[in-house]
C-alpha positions as CSV (number, residue, x, y, z in Angstrom):
1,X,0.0,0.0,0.0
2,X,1.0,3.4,-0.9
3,X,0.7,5.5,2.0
4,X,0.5,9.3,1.9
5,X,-0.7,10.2,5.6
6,X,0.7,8.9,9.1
7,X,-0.9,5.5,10.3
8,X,-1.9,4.3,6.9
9,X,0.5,1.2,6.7
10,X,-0.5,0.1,10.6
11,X,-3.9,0.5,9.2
12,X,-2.9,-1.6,6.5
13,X,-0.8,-4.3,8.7
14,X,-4.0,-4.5,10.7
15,X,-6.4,-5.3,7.9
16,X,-4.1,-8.0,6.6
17,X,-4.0,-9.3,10.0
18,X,-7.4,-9.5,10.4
19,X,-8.4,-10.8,7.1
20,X,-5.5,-13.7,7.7
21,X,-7.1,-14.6,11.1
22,X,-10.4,-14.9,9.7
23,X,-9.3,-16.9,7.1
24,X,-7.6,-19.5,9.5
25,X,-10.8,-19.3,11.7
26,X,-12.2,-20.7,8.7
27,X,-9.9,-23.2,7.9
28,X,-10.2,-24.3,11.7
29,X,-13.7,-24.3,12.1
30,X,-14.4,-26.3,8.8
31,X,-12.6,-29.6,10.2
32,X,-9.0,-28.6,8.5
33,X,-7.0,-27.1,11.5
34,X,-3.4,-25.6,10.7
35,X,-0.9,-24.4,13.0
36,X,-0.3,-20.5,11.5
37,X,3.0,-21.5,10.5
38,X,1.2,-24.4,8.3
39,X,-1.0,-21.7,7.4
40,X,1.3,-19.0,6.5
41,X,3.4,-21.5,4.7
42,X,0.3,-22.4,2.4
43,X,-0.8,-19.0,1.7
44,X,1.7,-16.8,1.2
45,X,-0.4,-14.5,-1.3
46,X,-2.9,-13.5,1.9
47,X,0.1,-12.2,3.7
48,X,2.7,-10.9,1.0
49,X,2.0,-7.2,-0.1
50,X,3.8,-7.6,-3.3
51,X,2.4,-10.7,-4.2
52,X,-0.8,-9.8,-3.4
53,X,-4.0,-11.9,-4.0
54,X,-5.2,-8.7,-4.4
55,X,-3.7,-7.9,-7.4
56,X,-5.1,-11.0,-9.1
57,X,-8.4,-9.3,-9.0
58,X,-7.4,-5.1,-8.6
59,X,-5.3,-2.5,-10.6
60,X,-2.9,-0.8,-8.4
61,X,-4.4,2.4,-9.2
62,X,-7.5,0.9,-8.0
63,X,-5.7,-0.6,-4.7
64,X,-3.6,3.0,-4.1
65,X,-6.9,5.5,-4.6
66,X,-8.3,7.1,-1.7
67,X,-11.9,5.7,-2.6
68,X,-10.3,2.3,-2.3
69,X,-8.7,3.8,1.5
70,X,-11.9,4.5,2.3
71,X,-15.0,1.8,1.1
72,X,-14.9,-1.7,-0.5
73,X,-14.9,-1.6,-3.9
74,X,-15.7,-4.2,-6.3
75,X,-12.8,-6.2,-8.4
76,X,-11.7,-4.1,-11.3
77,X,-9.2,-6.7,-13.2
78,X,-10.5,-9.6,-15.4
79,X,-9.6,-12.9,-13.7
80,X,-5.9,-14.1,-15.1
């Protein structure tokens, strides 16, 4: 993430946490339990900023905009 104001890549850290806990929650809850290094190790896109799973499905200039900083926004890439 491109950040042009204090706090914005804590803000950033903290949403990738969060999304990467959920997703573990998931895995856990749905009878496949992995230790978060087994899980870190097996999804590296969810918690690598330049190998983003984002950017599978968003333009950077989508993922940079302040819109983007500041509501959901739909994908804007066609699926590779």
């Amino acid at each position: 993430m491109i950040t042009d104001k204090p706090g914005d890549e804590l803000i950033a850290q903290f949403e990738d946490a969060t999304l990467a806990s959920f997703h573990h929650a998931d895995l856990a809850r749905a009878g496949t339990p992995q230790s978060w290094e087994e899980f870190a190790a097996s999804n590296p896109d969810l918690l690598s900023r330049k190998d983003s799973v984002l950017n599978k499905y968003y333009r950077a200039e989508t993922l940079t905009s302040d819109l983007a900083k500041r509501t959901f926004l739909f994908p804007d890439k066609l699926k590779p």
